[in-house]
Structure formats: structure tokens, C-alpha cells
C-alpha positions as a Markdown table, in Angstrom:
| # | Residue | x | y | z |
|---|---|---|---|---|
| 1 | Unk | 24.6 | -5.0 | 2.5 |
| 2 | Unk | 23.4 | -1.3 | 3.8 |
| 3 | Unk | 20.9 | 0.3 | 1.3 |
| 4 | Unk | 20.6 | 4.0 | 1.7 |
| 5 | Unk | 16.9 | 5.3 | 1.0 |
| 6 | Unk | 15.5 | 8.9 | 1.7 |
| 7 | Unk | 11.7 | 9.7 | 2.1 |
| 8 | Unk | 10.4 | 13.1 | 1.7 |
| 9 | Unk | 6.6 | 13.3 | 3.1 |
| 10 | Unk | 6.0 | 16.9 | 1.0 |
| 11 | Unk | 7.1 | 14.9 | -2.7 |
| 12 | Unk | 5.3 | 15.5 | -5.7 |
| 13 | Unk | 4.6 | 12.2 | -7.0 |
| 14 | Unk | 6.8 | 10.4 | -9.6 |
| 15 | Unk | 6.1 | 7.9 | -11.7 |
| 16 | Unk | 6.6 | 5.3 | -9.4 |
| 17 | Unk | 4.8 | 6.9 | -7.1 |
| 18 | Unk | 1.8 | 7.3 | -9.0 |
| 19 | Unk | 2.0 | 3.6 | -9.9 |
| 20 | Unk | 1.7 | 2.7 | -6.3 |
| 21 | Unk | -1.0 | 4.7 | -5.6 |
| 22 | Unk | -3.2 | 3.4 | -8.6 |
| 23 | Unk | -2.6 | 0.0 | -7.2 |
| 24 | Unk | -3.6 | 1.4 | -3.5 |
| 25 | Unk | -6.8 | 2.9 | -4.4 |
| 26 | Unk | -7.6 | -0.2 | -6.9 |
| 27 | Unk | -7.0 | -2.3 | -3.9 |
| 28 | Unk | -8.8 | -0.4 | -1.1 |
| 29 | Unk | -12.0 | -0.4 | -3.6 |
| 30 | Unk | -11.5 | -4.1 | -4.2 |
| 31 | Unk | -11.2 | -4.8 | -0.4 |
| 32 | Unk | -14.4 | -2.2 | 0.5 |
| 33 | Unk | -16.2 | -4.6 | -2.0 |
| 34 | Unk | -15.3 | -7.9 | -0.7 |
| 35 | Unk | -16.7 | -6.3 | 2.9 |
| 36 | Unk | -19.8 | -5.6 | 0.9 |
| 37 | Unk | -19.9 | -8.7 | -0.1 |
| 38 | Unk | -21.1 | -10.9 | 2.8 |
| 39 | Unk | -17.1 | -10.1 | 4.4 |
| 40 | Unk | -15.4 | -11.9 | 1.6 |
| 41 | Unk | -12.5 | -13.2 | 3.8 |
| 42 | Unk | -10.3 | -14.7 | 1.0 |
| 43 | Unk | -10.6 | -11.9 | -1.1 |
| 44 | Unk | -9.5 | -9.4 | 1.5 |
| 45 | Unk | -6.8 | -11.5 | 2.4 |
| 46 | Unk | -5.6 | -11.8 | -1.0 |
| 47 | Unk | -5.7 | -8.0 | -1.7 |
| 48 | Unk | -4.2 | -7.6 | 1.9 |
| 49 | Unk | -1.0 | -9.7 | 0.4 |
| 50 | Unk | -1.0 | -8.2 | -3.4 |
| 51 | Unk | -0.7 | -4.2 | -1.7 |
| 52 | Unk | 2.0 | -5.6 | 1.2 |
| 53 | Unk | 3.7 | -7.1 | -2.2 |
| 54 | Unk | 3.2 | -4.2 | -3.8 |
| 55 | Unk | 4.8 | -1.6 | -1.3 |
| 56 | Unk | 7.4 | -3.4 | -0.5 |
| 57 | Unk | 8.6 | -3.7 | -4.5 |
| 58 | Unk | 8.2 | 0.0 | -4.3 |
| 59 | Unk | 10.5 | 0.1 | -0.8 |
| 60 | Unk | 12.8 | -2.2 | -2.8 |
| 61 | Unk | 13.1 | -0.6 | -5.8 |
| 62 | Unk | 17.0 | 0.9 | -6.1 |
| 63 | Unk | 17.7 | 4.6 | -6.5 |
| 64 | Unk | 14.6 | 6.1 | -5.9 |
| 65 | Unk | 13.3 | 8.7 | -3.2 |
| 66 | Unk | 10.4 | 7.4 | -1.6 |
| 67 | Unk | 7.6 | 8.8 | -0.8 |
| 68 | Unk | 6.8 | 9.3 | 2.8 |
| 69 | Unk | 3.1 | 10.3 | 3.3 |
| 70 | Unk | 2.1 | 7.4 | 0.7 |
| 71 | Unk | 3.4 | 4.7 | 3.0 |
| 72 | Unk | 2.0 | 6.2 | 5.8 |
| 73 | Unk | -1.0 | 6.4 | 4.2 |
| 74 | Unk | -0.7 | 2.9 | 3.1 |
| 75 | Unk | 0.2 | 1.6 | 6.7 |
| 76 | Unk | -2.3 | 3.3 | 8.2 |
| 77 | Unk | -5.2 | 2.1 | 6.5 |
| 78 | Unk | -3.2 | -1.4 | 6.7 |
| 79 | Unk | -3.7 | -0.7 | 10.6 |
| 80 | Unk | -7.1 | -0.1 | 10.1 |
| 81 | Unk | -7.8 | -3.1 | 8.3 |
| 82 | Unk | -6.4 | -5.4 | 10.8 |
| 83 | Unk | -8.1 | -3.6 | 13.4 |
| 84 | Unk | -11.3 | -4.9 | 11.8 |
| 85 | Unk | -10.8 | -8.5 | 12.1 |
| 86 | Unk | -9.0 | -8.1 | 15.8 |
């Protein structure tokens, strides 16, 4: 099945935009804490796989323009992230 999606970078963000970047920001300050705390691995890894989850229910959702500069802003500080443990 072909799914047709369209991402505008310059958006204003919709609701369901907004939801995913509450849940971004919540996660980035709950992964910049874990690193505070003596590089809590497990933590990081489990925030790591709650905001992949996360974007890719947003990707999935049906009917919806998505937001282009949110996931790049999302996959680069995913980049970044993995960077740090090599």
C-alpha cells in the first residue's frame, strides 16, 4: 500500500505537531539528565526508544501534513546522540 505524505519545513505547528514537540523537549531534558547522572545508560536508551516511538506515530499518523523542520530537528539531535556513544 502507497501512503502519500507531504512535509512543509516553513508550517506553523498544529496540534499534532505541538504534541510532538512537547514530548521532544520532555525527552531531550530527560536524556541531558540521565548524562548528568553518572551517563545513565538505560535511561538514555529508553528515552532513545520512547522519542523514535514517538516520531514515527507522528510519521504514521493518516491525513496529516508533517512537519518538516521538526523531524529534522529531531533526527539531528538523534544523530548527535549516537555520535556520543560512537
Amino acid at each position: 500500500m502507497e501512503r502519500s505524505k507531504t512535509s512543509d519545513p516553513c508550517a506553523k505547528f498544529g496540534e499534532h505537531d505541538s504534541i510532538l514537540n512537547e514530548r521532544f523537549a520532555t525527552i531531550k531534558k530527560q536524556i541531558h539528565a540521565a548524562f548528568c547522572d553518572s551517563i545513565n545508560t538505560p535511561t538514555i536508551t529508553k528515552n532513545i526508544g520512547e522519542l523514535i516511538s514517538a516520531t514515527n506515530n507522528y510519521i504514521d499518523t493518516p491525513n496529516t501534513t508533517l512537519n518538516g523542520l521538526l523531524l529534522r530537528n529531531i533526527g539531528v539531535y538523534m544523530t548527535g546522540i549516537t555520535n556520543v556513544f560512537g
